[in-house]
PDB file of the backbone (N, CA, C, O) and the ligand in Angstrom, with CONECT records:
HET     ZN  A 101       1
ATOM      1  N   UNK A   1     -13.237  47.973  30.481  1.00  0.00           N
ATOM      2  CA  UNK A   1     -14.083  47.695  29.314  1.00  0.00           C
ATOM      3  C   UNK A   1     -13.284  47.792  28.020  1.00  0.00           C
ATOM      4  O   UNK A   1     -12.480  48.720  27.931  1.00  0.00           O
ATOM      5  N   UNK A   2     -13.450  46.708  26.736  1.00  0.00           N
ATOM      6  CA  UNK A   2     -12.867  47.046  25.984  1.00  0.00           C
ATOM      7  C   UNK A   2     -13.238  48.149  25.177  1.00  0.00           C
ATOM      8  O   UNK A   2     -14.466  48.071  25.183  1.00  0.00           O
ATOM      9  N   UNK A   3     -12.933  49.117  24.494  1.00  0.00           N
ATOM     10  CA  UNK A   3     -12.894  49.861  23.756  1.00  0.00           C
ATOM     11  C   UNK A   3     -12.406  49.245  21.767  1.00  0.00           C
ATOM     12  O   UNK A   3     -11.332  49.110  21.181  1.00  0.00           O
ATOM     13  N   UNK A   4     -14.018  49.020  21.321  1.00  0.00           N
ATOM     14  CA  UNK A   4     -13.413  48.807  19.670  1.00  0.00           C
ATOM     15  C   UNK A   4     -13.047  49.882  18.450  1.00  0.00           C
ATOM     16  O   UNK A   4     -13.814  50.839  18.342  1.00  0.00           O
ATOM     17  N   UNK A   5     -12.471  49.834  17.975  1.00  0.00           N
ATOM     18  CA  UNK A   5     -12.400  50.819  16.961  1.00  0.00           C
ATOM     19  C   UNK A   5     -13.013  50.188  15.560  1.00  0.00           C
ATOM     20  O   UNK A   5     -12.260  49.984  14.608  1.00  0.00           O
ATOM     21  N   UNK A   6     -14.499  49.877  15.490  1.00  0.00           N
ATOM     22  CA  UNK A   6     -14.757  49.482  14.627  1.00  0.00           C
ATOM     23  C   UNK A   6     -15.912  50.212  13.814  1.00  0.00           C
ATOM     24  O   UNK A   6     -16.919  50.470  14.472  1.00  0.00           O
ATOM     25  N   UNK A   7     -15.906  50.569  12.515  1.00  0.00           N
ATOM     26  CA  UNK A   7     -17.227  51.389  11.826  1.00  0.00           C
ATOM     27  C   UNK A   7     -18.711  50.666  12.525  1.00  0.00           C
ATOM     28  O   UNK A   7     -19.101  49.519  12.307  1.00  0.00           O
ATOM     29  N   UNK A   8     -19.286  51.550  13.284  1.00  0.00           N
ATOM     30  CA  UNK A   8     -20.571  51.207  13.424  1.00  0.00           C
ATOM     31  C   UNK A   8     -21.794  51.096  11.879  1.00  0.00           C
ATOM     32  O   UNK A   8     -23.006  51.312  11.897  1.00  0.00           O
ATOM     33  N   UNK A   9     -21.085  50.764  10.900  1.00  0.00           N
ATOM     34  CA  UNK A   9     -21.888  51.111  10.076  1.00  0.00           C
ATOM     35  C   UNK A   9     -22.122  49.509   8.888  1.00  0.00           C
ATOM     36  O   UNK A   9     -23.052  48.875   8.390  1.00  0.00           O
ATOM     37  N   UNK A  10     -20.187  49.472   8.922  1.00  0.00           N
ATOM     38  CA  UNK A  10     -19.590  48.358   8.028  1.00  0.00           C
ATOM     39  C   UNK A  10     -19.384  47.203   8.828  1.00  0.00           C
ATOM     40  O   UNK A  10     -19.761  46.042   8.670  1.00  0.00           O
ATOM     41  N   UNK A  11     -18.407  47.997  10.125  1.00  0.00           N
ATOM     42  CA  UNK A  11     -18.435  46.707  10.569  1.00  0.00           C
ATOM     43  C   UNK A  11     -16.696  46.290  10.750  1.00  0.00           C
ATOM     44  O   UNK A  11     -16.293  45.421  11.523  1.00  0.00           O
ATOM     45  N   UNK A  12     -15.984  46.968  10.020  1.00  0.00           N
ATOM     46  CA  UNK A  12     -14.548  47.180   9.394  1.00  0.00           C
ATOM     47  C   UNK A  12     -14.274  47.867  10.793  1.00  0.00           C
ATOM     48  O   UNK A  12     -14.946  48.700  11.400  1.00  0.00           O
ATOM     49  N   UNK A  13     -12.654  47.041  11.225  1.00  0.00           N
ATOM     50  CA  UNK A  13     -12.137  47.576  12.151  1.00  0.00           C
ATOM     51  C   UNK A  13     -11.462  49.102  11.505  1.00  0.00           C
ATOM     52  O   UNK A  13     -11.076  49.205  10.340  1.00  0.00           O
ATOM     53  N   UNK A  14     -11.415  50.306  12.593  1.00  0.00           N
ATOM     54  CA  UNK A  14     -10.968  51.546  12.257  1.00  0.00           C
ATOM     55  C   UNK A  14      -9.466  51.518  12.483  1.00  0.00           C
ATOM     56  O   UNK A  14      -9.043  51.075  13.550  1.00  0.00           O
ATOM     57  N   UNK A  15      -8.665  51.945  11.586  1.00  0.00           N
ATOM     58  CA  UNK A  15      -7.335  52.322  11.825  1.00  0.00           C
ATOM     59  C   UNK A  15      -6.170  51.529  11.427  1.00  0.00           C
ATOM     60  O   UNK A  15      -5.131  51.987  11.902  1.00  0.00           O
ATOM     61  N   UNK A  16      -6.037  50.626  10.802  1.00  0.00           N
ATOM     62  CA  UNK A  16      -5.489  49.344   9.944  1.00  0.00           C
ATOM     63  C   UNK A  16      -5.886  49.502   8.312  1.00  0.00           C
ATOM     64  O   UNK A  16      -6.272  48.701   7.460  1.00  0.00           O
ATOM     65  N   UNK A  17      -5.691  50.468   8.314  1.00  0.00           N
ATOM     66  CA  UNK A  17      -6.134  50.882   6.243  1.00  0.00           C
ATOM     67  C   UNK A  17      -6.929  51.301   6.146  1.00  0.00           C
ATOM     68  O   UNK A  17      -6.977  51.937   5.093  1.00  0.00           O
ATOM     69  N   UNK A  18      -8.447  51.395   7.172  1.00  0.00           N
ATOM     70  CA  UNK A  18      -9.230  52.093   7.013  1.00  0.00           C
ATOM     71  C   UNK A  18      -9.197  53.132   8.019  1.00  0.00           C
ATOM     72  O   UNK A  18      -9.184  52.893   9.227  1.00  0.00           O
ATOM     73  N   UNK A  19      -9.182  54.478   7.425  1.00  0.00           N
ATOM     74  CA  UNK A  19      -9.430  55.558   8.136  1.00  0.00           C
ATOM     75  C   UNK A  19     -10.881  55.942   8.688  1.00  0.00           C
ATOM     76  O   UNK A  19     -11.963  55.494   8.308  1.00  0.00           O
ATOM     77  N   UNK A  20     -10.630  56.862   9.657  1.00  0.00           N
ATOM     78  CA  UNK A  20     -11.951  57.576  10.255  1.00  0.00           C
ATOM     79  C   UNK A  20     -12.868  58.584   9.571  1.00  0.00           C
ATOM     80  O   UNK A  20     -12.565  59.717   9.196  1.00  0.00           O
ATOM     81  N   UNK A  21     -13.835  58.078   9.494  1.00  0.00           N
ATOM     82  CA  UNK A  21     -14.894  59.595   8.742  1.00  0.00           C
ATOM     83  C   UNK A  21     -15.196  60.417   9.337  1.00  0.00           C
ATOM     84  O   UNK A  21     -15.393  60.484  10.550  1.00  0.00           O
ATOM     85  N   UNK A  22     -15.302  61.435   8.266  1.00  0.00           N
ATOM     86  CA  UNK A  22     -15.310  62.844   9.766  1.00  0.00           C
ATOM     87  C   UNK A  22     -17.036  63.573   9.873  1.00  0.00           C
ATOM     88  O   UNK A  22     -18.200  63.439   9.494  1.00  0.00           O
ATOM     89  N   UNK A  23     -16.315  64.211  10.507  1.00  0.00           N
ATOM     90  CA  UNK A  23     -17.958  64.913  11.034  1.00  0.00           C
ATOM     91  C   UNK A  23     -18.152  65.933  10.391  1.00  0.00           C
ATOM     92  O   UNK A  23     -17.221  66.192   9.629  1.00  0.00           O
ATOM     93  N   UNK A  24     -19.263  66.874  10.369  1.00  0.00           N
ATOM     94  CA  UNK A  24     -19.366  68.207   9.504  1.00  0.00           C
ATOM     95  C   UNK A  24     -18.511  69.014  10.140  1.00  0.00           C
ATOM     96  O   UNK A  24     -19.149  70.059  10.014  1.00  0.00           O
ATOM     97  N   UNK A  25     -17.851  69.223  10.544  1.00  0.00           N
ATOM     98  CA  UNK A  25     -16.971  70.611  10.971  1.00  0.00           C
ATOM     99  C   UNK A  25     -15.601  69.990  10.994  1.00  0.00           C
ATOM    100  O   UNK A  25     -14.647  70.671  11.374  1.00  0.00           O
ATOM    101  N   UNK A  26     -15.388  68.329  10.487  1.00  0.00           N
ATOM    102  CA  UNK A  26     -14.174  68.287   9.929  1.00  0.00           C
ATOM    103  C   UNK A  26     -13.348  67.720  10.732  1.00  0.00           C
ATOM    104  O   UNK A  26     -12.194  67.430  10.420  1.00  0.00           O
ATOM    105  N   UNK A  27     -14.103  67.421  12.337  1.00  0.00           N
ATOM    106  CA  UNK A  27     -13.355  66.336  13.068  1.00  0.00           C
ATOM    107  C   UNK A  27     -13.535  65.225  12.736  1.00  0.00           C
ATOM    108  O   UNK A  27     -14.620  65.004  12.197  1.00  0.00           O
ATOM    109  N   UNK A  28     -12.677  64.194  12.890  1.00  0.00           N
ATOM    110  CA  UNK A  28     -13.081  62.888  12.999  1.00  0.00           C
ATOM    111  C   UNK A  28     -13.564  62.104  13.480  1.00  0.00           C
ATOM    112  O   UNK A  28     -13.150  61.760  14.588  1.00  0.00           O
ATOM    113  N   UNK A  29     -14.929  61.291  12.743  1.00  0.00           N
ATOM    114  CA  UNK A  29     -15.893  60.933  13.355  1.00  0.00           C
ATOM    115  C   UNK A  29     -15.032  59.263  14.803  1.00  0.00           C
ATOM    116  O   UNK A  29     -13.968  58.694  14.559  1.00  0.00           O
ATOM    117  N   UNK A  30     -15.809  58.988  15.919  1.00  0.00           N
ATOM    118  CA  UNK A  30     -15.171  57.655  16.759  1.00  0.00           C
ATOM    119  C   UNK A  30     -15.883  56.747  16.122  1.00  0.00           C
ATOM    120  O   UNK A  30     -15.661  55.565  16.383  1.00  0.00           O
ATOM    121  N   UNK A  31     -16.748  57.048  15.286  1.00  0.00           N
ATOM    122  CA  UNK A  31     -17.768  55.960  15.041  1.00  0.00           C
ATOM    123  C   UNK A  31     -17.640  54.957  13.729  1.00  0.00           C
ATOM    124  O   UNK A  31     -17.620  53.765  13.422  1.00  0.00           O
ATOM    125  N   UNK A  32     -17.560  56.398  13.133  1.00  0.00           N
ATOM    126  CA  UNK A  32     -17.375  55.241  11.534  1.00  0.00           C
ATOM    127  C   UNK A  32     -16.315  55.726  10.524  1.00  0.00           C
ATOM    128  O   UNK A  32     -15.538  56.673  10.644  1.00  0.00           O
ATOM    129  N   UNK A  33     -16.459  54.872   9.516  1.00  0.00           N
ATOM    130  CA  UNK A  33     -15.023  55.111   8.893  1.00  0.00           C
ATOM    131  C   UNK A  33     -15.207  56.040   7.530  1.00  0.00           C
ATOM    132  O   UNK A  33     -16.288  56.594   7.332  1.00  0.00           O
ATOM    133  N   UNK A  34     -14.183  56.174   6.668  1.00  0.00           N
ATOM    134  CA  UNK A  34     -14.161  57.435   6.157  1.00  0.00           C
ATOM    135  C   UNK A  34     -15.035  56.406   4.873  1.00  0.00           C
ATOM    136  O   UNK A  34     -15.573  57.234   4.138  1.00  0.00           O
ATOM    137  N   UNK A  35     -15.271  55.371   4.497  1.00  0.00           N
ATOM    138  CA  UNK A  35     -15.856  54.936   3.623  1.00  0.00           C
ATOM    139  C   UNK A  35     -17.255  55.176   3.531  1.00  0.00           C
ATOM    140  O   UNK A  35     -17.730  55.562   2.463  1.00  0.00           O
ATOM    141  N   UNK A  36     -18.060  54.967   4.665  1.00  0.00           N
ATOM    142  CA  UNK A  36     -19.288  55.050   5.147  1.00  0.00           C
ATOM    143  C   UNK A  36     -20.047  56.521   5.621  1.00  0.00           C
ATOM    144  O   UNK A  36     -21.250  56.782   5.606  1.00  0.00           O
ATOM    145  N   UNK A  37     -18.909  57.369   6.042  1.00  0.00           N
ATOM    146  CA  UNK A  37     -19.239  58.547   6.715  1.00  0.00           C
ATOM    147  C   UNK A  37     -18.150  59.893   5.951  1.00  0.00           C
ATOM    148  O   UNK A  37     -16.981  59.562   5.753  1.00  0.00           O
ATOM    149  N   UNK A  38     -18.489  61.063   5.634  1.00  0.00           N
ATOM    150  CA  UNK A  38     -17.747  61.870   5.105  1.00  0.00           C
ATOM    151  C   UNK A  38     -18.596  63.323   5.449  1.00  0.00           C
ATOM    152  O   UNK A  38     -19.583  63.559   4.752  1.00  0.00           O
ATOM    153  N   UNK A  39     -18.288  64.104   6.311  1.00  0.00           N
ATOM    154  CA  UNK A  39     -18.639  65.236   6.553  1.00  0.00           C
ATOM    155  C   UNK A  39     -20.410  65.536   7.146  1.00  0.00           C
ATOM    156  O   UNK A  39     -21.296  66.357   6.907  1.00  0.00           O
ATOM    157  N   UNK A  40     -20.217  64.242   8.087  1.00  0.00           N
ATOM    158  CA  UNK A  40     -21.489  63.819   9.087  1.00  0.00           C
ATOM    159  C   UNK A  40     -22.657  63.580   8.279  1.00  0.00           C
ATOM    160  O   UNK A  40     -23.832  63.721   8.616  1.00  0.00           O
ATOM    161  N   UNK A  41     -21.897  62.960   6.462  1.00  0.00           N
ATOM    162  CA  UNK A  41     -23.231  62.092   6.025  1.00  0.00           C
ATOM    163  C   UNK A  41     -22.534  61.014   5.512  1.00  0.00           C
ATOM    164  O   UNK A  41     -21.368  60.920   5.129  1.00  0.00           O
ATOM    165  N   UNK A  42     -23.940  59.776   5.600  1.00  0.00           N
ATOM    166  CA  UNK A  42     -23.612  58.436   4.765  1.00  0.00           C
ATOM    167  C   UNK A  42     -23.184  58.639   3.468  1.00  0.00           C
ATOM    168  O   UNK A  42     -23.926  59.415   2.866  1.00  0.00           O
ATOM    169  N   UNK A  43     -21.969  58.095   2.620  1.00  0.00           N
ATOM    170  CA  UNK A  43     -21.273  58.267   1.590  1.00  0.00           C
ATOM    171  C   UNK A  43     -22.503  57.415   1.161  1.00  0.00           C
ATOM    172  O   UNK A  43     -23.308  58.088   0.518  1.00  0.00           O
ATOM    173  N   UNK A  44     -22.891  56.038   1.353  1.00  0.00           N
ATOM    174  CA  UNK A  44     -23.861  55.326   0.763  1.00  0.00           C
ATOM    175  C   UNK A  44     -25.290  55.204   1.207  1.00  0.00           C
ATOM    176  O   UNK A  44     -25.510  54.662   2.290  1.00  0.00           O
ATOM    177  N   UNK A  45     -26.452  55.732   0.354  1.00  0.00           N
ATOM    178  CA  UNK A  45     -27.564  55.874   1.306  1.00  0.00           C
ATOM    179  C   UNK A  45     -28.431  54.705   0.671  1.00  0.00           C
ATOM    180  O   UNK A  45     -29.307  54.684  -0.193  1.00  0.00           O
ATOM    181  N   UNK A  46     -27.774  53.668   1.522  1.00  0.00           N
ATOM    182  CA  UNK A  46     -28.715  52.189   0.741  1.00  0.00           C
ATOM    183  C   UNK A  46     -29.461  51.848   1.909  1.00  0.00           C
ATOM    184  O   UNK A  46     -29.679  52.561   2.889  1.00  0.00           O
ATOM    185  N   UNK A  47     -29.832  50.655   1.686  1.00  0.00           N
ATOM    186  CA  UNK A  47     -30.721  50.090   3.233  1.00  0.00           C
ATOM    187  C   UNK A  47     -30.010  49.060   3.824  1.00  0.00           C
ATOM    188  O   UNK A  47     -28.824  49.307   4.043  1.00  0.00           O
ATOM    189  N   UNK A  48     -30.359  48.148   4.087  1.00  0.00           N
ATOM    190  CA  UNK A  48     -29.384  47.368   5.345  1.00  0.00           C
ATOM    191  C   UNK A  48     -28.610  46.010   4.181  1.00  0.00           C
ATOM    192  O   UNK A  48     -27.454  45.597   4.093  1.00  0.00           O
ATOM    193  N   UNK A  49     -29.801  45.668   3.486  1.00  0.00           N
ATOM    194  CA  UNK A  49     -29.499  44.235   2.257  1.00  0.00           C
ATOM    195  C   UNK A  49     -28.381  45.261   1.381  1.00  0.00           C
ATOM    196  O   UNK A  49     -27.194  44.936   1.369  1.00  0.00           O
ATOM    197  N   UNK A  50     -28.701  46.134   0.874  1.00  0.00           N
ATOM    198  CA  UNK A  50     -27.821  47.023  -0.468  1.00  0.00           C
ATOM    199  C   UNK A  50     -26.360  46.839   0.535  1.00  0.00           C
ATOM    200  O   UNK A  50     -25.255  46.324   0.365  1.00  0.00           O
ATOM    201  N   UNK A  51     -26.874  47.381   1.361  1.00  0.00           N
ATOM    202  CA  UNK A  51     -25.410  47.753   2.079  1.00  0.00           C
ATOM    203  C   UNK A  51     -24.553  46.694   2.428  1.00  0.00           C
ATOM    204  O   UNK A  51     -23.342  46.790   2.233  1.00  0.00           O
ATOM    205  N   UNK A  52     -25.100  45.617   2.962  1.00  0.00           N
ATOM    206  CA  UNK A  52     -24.301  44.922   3.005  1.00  0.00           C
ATOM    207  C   UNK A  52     -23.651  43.770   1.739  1.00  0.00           C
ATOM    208  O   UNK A  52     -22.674  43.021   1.732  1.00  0.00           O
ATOM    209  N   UNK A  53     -24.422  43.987   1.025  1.00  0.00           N
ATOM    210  CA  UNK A  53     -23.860  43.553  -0.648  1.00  0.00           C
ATOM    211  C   UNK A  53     -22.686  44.494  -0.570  1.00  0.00           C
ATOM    212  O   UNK A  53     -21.553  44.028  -0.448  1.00  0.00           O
ATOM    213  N   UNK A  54     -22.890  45.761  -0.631  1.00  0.00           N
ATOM    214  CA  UNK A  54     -21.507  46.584  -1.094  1.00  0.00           C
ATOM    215  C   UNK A  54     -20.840  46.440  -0.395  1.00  0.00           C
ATOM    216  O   UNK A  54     -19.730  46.429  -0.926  1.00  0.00           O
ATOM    217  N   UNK A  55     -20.755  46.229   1.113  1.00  0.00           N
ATOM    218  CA  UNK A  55     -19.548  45.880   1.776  1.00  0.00           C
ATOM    219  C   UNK A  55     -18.779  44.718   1.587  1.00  0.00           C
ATOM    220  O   UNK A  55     -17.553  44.748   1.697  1.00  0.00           O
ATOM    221  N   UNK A  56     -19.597  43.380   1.225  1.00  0.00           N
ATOM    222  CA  UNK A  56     -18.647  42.580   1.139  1.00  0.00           C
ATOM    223  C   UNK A  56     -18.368  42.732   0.051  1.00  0.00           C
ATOM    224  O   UNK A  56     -17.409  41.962   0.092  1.00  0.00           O
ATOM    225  N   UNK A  57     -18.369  43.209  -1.341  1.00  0.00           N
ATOM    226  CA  UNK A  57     -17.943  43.940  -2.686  1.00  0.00           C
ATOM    227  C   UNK A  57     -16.919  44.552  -2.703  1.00  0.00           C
ATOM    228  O   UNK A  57     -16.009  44.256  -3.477  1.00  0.00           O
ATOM    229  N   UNK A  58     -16.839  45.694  -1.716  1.00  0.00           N
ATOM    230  CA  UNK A  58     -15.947  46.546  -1.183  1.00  0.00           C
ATOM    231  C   UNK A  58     -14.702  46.098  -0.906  1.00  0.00           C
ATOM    232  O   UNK A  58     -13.603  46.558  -1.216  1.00  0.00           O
ATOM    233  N   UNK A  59     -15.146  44.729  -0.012  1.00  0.00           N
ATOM    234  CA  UNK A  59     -14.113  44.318   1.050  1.00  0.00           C
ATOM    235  C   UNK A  59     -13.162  43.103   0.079  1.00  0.00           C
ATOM    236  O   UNK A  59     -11.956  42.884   0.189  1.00  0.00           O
ATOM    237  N   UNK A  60     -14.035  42.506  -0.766  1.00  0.00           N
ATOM    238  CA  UNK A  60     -13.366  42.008  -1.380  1.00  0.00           C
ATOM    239  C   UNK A  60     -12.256  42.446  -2.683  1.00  0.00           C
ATOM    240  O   UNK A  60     -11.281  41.973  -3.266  1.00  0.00           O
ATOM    241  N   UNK A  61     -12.891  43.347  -2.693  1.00  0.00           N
ATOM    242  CA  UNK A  61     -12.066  44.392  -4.504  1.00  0.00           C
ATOM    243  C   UNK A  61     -10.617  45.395  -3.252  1.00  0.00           C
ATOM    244  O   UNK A  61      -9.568  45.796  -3.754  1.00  0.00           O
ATOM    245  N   UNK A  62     -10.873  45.559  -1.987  1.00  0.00           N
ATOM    246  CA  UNK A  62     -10.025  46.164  -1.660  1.00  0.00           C
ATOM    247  C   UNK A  62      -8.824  45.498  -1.119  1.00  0.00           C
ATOM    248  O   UNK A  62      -8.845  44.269  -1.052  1.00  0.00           O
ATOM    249  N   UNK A  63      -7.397  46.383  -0.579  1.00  0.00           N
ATOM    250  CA  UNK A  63      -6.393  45.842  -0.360  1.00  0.00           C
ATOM    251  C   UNK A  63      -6.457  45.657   0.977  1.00  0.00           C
ATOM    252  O   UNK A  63      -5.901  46.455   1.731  1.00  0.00           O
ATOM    253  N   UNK A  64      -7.316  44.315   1.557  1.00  0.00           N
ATOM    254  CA  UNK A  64      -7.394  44.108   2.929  1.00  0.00           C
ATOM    255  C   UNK A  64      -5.893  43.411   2.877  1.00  0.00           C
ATOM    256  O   UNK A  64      -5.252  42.823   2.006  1.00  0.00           O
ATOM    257  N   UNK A  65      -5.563  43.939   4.851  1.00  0.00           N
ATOM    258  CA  UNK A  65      -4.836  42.938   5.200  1.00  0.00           C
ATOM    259  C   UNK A  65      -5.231  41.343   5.556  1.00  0.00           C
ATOM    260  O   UNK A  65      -6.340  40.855   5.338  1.00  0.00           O
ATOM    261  N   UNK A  66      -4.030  40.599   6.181  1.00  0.00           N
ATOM    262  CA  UNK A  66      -4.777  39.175   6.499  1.00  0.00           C
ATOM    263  C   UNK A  66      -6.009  38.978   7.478  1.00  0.00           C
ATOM    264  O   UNK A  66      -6.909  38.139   7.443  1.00  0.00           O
ATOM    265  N   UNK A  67      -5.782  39.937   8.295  1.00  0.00           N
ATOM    266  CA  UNK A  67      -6.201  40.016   9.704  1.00  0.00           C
ATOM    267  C   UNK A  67      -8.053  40.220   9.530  1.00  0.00           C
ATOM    268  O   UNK A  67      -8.938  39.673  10.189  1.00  0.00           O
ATOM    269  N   UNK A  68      -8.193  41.403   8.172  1.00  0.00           N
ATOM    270  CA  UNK A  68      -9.603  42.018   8.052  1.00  0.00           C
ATOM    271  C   UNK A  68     -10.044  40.753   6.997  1.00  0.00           C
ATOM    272  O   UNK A  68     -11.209  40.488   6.702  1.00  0.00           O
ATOM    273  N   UNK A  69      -8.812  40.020   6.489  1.00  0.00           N
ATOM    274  CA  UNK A  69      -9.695  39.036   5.131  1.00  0.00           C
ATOM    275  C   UNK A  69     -10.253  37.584   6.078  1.00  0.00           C
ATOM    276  O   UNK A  69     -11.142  36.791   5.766  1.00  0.00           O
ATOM    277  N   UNK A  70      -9.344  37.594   7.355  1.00  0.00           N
ATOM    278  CA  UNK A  70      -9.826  36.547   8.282  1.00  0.00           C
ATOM    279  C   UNK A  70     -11.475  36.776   8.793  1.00  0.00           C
ATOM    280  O   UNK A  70     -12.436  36.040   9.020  1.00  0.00           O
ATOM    281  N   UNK A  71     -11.220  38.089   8.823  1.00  0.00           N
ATOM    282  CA  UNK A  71     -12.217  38.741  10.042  1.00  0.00           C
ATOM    283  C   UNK A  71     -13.831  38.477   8.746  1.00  0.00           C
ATOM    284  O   UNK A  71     -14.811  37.801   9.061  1.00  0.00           O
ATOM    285  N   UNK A  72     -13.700  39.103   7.562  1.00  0.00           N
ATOM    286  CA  UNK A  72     -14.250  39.367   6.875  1.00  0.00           C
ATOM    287  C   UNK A  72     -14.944  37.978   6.151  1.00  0.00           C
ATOM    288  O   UNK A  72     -16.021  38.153   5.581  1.00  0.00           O
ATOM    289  N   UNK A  73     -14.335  36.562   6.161  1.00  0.00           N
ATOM    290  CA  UNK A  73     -14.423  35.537   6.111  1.00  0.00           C
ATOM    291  C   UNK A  73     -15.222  34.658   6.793  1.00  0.00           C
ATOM    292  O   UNK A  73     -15.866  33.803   6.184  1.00  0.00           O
ATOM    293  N   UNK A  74     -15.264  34.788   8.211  1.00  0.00           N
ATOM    294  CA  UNK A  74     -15.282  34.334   9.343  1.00  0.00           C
ATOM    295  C   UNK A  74     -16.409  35.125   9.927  1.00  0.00           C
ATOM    296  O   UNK A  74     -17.237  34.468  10.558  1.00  0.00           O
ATOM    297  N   UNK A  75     -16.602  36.484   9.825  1.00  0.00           N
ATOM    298  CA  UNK A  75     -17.521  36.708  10.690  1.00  0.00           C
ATOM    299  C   UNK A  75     -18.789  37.887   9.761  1.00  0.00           C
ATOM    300  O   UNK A  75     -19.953  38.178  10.035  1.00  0.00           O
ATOM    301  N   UNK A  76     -17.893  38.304   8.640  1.00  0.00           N
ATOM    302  CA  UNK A  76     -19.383  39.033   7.954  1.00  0.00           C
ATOM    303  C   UNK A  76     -19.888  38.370   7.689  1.00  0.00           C
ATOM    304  O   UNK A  76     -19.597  37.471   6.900  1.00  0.00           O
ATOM    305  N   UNK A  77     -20.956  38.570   8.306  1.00  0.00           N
ATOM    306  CA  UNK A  77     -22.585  38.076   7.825  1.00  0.00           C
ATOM    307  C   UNK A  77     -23.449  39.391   8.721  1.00  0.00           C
ATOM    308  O   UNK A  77     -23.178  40.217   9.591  1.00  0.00           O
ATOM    309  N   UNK A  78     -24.584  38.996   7.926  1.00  0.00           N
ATOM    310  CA  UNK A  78     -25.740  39.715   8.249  1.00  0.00           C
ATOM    311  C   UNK A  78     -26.122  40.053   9.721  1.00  0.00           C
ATOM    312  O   UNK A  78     -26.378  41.090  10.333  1.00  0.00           O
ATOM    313  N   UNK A  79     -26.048  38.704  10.029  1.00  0.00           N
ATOM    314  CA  UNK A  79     -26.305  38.672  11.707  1.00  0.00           C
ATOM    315  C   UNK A  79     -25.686  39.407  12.609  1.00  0.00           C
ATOM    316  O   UNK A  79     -26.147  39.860  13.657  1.00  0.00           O
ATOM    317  N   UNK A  80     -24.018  39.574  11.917  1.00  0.00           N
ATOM    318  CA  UNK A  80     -23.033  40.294  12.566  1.00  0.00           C
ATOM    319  C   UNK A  80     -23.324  42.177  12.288  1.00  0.00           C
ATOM    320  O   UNK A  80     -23.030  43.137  13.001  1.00  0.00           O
ATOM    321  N   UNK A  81     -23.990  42.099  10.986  1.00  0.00           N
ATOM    322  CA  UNK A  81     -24.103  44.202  10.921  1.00  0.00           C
ATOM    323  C   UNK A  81     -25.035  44.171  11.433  1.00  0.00           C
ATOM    324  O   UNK A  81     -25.168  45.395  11.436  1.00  0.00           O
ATOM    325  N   UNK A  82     -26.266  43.686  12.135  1.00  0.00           N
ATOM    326  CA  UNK A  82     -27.114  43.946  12.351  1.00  0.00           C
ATOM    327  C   UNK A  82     -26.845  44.339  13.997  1.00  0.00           C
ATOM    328  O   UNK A  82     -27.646  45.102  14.537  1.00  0.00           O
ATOM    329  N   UNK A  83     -26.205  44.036  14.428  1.00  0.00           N
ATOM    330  CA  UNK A  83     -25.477  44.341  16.006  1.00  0.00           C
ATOM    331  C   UNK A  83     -24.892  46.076  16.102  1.00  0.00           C
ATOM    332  O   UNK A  83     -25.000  46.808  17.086  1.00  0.00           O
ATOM    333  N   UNK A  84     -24.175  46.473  14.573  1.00  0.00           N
ATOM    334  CA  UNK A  84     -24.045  47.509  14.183  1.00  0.00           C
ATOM    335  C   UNK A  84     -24.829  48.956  15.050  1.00  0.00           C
ATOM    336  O   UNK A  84     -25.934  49.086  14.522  1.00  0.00           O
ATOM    337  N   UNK A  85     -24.755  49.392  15.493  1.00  0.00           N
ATOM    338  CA  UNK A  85     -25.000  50.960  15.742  1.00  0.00           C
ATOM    339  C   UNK A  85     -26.047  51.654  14.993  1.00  0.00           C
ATOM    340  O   UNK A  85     -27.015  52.239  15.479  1.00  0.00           O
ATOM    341  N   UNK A  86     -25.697  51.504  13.546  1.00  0.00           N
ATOM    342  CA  UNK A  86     -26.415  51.898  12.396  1.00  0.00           C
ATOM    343  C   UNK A  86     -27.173  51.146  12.080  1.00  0.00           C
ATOM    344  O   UNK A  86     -27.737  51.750  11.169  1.00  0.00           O
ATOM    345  N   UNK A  87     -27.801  49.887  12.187  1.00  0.00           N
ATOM    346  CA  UNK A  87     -28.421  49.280  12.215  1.00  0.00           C
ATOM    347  C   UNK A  87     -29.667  48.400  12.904  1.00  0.00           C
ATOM    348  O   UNK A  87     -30.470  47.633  12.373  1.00  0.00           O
ATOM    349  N   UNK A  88     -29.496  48.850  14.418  1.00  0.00           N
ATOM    350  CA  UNK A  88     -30.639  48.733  15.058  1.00  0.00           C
ATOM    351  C   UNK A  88     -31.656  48.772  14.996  1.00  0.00           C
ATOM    352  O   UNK A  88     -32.344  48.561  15.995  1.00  0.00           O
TER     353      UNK A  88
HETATM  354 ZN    ZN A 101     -17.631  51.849   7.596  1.00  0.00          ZN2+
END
C-alpha cells in the first residue's frame, strides 16, 4: 500500500519544505503539517471555503518548489480537500 505524506488538512505534501505539526506533548503529528496543526490544535480555525481560500493564498505567497506549484496548479481544488481527513 502506498503510504502519503500529505497534510490531511491542506492537502500539501509533508516533508519537501513543509514540516510536520506536532501534537500536544510535542511529538510530531503523521497527519498534518506544522502550518495547519501546532501542539494538537488547528493554527487556523476557519471552515472548509475560508480554508481553502487561505491555502491557495498561502501556497501562492510561499516558496513552493516546482513539484508542489505543479501539484498546486493541477490539482487544488475543492473537490480535491474535500477527500481530506479533516474534511469529511
Ligand atoms: Zn497542512
Amino acid at each position: 500500500m502506498m503510504k502519503s505524506n500529505q497534510c490531511q488538512s491542506c492537502g500539501m505534501p509533508i516533508g519537501k519544505g513543509t514540516l510536520e505539526g506536532t501534537e500536544k506533548n510535542g511529538t510530531k503529528s503523521i497527519k498534518y503539517c506544522e502550518h495547519c496543526y501546532q501542539n494538537g490544535e488547528w493554527t487556523q480555525n476557519l471552515n472548509f471555503d475560508e480554508m481553502y481560500a487561505y491555502n491557495l493564498k498561502r501556497f501562492q505567497e510561499s516558496d513552493i518548489n516546482k513539484v508542489q506549484k505543479y501539484f498546486l496548479n493541477k490539482m487544488y481544488t475543492k473537490k480535491f480537500m474535500k477527500k481530506l481527513e479533516r474534511w469529511k
